[in-house]
Structures are given as C-alpha cells and as structure tokens.
N, C-alpha and C positions, 0 to 999 in steps of 0.2 A: 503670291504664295499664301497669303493670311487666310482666301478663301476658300482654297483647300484645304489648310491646314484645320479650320474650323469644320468644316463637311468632314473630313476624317473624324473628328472627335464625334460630332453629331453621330457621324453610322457607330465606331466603337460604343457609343451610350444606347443607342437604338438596337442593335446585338448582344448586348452581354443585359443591361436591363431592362429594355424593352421586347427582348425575347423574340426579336423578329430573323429566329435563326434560315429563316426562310431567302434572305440574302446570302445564304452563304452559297460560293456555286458548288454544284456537286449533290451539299444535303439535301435543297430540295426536289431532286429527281431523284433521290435516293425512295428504294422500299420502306415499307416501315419496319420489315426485319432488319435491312440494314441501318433504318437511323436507331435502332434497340441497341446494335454496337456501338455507338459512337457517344462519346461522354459530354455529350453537345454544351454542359455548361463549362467544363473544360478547354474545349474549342471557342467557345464564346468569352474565354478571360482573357485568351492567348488572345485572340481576333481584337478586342478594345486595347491591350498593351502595345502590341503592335502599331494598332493606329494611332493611339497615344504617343507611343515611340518617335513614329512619322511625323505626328503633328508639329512636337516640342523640336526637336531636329531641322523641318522644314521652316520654324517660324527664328529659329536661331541663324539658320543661314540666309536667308532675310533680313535679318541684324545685321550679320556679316556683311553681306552682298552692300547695305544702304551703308555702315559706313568705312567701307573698304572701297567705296565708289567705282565697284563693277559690276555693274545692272550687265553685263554679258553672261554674266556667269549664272543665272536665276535658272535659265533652263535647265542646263546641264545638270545641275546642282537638285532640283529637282527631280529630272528624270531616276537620276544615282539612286538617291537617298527614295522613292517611291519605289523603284527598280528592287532595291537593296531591302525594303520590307516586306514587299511582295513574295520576293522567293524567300526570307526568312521564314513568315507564315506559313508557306506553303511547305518548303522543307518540314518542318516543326508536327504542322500540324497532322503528318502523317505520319508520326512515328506513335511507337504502342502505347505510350501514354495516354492519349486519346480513346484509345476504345478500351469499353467496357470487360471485353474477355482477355483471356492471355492464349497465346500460344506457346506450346511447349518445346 
C-alpha cells in the first residue's frame, strides 16, 4: 500500500504544481472554449487533497492492517478507501464551484 500511496502523492504534486492538468480525464479532450469554463487551478487543489487524503488514509490502514495482524484485510481496505476518493472527486469536482461562469 506505501507504493501507491506514494504515486498518489507524486500525481497530486505533478497536477496542482507541476501543471500537468492534462492527466486529468475529461479535460484533456475537452475544447479550449470549454477548458475557458473550467477553474482548472481549482480542480487541481481538489485533485492533490484528494490524493493527499488517500495517501495519509491508505498508509494508516497499513499501520493498522501490520499491527492488527490482518494482512487479509489490505485489499479490501484499499479498494474502499481508493473507491471512496474516487467518487468523492468526482462528485465534487462537478459541482459550480469549479467553473468559471454562473448560471442563473
């Protein structure tokens, strides 16, 4: 779990400072009128908190898992808690805070 949890961190620092909003799915097929909408540095805070979130989370239950002495429980535990950030971002990230215009 440490080496995902570290590759999470890596892409959240790779997106929000390294600018490589081009990982994100969606944006880059997006137009460039539509990436105009979109507050990409916005989606790009959420997107490193998020993985952030997952990293500290996944490398805790990894704590847990080593000394609870239930190496069964790594995947599941896993899946959840990757599962569970996934659609948080995803819900999030598509509400109006994100883009740049309003609707009325």
């Amino acid at each position: 779990m440490w080496a995902i949890a570290i590759l999470l961190i890596v892409l959240g620092i790779s997106i929000k400072y390294g600018k490589m909003y081009n990982l994100l799915a969606g944006y880059n097929t997006m137009s460039a009128q539509e990436k105009a909408k979109v507050n990409i540095t916005a989606v790009a805070t959420l997107f490193r908190n998020v993985m952030f979130f997952m990293a500290a989370t996944l490398i805790a239950a990894d704590i847990f898992i080593y000394y609870a002495n239930t190496p069964n429980m790594e995947d599941s535990l896993s899946l959840c808690i990757i599962t569970t950030g996934v659609l948080y971002f995803i819900i999030r990230g598509n509400t109006k805070k994100y883009r740049l215009y309003n609707n009325k």
